[in-house]
Structures are given as structure tokens and as C-alpha cells.
Short mmCIF file of the C-alpha atoms (twelve columns), coordinates in Angstrom:
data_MODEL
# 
_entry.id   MODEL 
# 
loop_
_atom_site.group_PDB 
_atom_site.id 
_atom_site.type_symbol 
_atom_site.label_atom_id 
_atom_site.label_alt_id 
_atom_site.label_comp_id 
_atom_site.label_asym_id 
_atom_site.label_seq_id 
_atom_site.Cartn_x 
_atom_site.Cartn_y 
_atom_site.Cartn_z 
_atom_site.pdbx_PDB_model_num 
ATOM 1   C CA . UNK A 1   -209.866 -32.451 121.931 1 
ATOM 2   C CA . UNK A 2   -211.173 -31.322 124.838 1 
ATOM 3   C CA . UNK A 3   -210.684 -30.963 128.431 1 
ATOM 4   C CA . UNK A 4   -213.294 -30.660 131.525 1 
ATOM 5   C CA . UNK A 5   -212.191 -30.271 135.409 1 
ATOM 6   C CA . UNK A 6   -213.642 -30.913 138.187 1 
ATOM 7   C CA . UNK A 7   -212.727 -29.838 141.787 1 
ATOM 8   C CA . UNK A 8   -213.302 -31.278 145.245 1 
ATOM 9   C CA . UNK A 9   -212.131 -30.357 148.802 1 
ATOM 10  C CA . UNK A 10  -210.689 -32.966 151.115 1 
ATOM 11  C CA . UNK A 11  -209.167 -32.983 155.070 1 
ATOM 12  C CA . UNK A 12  -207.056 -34.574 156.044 1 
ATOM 13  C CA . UNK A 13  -203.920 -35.003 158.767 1 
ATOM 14  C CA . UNK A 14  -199.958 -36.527 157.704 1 
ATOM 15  C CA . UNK A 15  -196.299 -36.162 158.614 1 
ATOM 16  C CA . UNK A 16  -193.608 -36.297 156.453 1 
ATOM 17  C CA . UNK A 17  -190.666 -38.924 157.881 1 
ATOM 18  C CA . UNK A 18  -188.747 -41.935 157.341 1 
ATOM 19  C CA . UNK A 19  -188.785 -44.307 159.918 1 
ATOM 20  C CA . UNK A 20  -185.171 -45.102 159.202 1 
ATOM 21  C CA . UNK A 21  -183.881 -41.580 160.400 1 
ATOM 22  C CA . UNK A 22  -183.826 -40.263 163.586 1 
ATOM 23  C CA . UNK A 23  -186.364 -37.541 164.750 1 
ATOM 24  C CA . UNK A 24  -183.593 -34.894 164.544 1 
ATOM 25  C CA . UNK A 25  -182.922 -35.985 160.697 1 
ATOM 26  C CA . UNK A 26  -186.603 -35.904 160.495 1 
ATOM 27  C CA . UNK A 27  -187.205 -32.580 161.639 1 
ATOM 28  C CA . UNK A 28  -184.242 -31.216 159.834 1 
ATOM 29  C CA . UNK A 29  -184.964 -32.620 156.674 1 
ATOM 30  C CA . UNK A 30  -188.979 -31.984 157.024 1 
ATOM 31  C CA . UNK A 31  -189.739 -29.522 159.443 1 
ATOM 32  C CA . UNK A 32  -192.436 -28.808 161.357 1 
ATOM 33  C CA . UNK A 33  -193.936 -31.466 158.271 1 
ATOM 34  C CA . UNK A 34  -192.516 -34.233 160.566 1 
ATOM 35  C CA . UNK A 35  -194.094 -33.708 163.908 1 
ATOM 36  C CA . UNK A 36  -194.862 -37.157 165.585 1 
ATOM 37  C CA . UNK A 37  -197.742 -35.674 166.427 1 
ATOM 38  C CA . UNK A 38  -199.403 -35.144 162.686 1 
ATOM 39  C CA . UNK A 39  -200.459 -31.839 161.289 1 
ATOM 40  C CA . UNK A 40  -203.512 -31.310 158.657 1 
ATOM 41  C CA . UNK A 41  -204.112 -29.376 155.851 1 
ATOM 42  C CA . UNK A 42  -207.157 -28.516 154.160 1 
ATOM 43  C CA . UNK A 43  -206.449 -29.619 150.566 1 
ATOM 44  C CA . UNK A 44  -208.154 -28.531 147.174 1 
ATOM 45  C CA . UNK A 45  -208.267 -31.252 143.976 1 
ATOM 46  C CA . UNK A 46  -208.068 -30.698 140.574 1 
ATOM 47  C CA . UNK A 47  -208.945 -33.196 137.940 1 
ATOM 48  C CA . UNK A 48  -209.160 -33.203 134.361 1 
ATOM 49  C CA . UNK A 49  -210.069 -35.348 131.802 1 
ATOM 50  C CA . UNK A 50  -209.661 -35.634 127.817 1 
ATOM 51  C CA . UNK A 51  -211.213 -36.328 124.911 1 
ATOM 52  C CA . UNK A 52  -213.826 -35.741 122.302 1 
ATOM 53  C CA . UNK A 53  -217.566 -34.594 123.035 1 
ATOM 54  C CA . UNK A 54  -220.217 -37.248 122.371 1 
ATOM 55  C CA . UNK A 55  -222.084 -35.708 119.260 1 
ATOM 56  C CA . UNK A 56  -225.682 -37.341 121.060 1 
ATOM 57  C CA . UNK A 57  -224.952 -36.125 124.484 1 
ATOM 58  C CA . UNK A 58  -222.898 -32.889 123.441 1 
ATOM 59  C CA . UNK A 59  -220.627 -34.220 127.149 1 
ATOM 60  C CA . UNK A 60  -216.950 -35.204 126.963 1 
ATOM 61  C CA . UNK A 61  -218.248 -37.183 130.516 1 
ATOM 62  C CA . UNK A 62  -221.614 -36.893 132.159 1 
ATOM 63  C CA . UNK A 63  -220.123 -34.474 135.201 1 
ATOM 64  C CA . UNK A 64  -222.114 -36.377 137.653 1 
ATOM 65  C CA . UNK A 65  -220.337 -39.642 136.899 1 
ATOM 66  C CA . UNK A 66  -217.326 -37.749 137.021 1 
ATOM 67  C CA . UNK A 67  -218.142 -36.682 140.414 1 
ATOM 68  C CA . UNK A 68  -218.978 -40.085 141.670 1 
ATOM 69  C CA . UNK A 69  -215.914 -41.780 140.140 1 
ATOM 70  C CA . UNK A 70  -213.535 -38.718 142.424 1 
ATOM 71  C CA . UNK A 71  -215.616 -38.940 145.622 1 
ATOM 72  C CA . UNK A 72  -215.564 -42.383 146.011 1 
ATOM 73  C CA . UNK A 73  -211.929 -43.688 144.796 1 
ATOM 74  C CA . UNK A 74  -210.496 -40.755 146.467 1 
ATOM 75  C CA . UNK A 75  -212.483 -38.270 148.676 1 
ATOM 76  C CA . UNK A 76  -214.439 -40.711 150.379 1 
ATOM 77  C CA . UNK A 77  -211.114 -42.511 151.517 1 
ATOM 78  C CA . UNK A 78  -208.893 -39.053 151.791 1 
ATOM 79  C CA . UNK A 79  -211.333 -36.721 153.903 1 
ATOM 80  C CA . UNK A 80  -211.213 -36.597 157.612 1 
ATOM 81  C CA . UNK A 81  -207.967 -39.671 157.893 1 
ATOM 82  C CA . UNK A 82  -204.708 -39.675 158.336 1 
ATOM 83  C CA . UNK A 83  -203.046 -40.186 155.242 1 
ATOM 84  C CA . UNK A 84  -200.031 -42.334 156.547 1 
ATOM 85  C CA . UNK A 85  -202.600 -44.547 158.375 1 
ATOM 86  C CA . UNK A 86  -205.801 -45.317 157.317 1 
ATOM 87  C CA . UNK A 87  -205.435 -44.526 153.313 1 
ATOM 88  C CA . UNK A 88  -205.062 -47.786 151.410 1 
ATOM 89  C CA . UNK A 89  -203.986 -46.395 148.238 1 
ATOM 90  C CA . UNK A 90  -201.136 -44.516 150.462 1 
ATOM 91  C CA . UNK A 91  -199.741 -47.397 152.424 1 
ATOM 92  C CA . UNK A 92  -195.902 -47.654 152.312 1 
ATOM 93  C CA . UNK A 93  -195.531 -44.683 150.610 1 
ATOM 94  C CA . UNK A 94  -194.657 -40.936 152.125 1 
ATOM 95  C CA . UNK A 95  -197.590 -38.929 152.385 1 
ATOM 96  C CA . UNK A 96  -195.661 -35.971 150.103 1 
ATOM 97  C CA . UNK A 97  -198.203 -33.746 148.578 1 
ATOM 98  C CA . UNK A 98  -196.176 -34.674 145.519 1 
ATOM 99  C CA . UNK A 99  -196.827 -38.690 146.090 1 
ATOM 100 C CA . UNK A 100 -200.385 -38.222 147.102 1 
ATOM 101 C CA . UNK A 101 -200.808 -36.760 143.543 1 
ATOM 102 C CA . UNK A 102 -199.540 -39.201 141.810 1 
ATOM 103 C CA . UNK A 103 -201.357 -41.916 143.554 1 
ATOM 104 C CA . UNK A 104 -204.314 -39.903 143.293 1 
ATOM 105 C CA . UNK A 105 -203.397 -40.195 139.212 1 
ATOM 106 C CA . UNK A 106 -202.959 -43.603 139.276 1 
ATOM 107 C CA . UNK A 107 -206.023 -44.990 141.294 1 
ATOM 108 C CA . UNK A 108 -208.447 -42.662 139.021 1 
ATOM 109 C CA . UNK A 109 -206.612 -43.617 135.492 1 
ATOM 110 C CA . UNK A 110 -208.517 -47.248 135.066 1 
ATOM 111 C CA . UNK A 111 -212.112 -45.172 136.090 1 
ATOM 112 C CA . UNK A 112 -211.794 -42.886 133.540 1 
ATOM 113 C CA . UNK A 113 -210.768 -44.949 130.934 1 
ATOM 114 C CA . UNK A 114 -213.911 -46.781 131.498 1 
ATOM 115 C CA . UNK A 115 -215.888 -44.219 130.626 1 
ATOM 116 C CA . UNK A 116 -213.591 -43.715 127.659 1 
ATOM 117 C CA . UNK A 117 -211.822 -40.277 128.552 1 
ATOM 118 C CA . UNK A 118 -208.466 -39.777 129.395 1 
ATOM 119 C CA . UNK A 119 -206.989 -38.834 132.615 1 
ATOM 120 C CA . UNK A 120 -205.009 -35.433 131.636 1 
ATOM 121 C CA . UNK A 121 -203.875 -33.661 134.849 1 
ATOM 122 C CA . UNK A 122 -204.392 -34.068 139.037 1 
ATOM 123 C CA . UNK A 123 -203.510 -30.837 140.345 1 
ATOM 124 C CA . UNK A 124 -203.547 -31.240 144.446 1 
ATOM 125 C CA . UNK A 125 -203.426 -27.786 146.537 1 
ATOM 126 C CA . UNK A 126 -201.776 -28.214 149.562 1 
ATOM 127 C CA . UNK A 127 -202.230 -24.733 151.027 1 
ATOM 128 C CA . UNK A 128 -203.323 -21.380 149.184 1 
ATOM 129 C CA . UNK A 129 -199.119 -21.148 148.244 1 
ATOM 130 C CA . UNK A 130 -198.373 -25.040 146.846 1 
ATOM 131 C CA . UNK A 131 -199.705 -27.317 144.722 1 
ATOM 132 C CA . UNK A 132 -198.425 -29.563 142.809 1 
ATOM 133 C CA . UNK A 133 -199.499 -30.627 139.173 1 
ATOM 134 C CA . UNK A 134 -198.886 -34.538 137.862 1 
ATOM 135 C CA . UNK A 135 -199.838 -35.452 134.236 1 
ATOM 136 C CA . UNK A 136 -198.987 -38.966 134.385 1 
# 
């Protein structure tokens, strides 16, 4: 078993809130994270995959495939939006770095086990100081 990672970089703007709270619940449950006004970050992605290296190819995954599977299930839709608005894989959902990673996880599981590796980790930085890591 092996395991191979690849990283991309993504912008993008959010707020954390609940639309059933008031702003003052909002902002002292989120913080500055719930400004009606958005804030962005400029976030780093992790992903590896799992499996055993093709004897003819000597690849777990051809990297480029690997590359075009990320960029366009998830950078492509990620970079430059606003996550609680124009990310269809995010709608209804708080855009919590935590929640982003796991939908991350579970719009690039069926991509990867097309090309018959497994989906092992998404790690998502938020900032230099917080990531978070979601295995599935």
C-alpha cells in the first residue's frame, strides 16, 4: 500500500452563521467569522490517495489525471466564489472549514474510485495556524 498527495491552492470568501440566530448570537458564537459582509481566506488542499502501484506503469495514479480530477470537481468551482453562494457542492450547508472538507471528501470519493485508488485523507488549510484533516 501506498499513498501519493497532491496539493492545490484555492480563494475564496465565506461567513460562518445561522440564519436562525440573531447577528449578536452570530457574532458571539463566530466572530469576526460571521461578518455580513464575508471575509476570505487563502486556502491550501491536501489530497491523498491509496493503493497499489501498477507493475506496467510503476504509478499508483497517473498525477496528471489526479490533477484534473481536483481542479475541476473542486478548484475550478472553489477559487475566486463565495462559498455560501455560488458553490453547488456547499449549498445548505455552513461553509466551516471543517464541512468544506468533508464535502470536498465526498464529491472526489466516486472520481477516484474510478480510477481504482482510494480516497485516504483531504487535509484543507485554512490559514498558516488551522487545518483540518477528514479521512472519511
Amino acid at each position: 500500500m501506498i499513498h501519493i498527495t497532491r496539493r492545490e491552492r484555492f480563494c475564496a470568501a465565506h461567513k460562518l452563521y445561522r440564519e436562525d440566530w440573531s447577528q449578536e448570537k452570530n457574532e458571539a458564537i463566530f466572530g469576526k467569522c460571521s461578518n455580513p459582509n464575508w471575509h476570505g481566506h487563502n486556502y491550501e488542499l491536501f489530497v491523498t490517495v491509496k493503493g497499489e502501484v501498477d507493475p506496467e506503469t510503476g504509478f499508483l495514479i497517473d498525477l496528471k489525471k489526479m490533477k484534473q480530477i481536483i481542479l475541476k470537481q473542486v478548484i475550478d468551482k472553489l477559487d475566486h466564489k463565495n462559498i455560501n453562494l455560488d458553490v453547488d457542492f456547499m449549498a445548505g450547508k455552513r461553509a466551516s472549514t471543517e464541512i468544506i472538507a468533508i464535502s470536498i471528501f465526498e464529491v472526489l470519493k466516486p472520481y477516484f474510485e474510478e480510477e481504482s485508488v482510494v480516497l485516504h485523507a483531504v487535509k484543507l488549510y485554512e490559514t498558516e495556524n488551522n487545518f483540518v484533516e477528514y479521512f472519511g
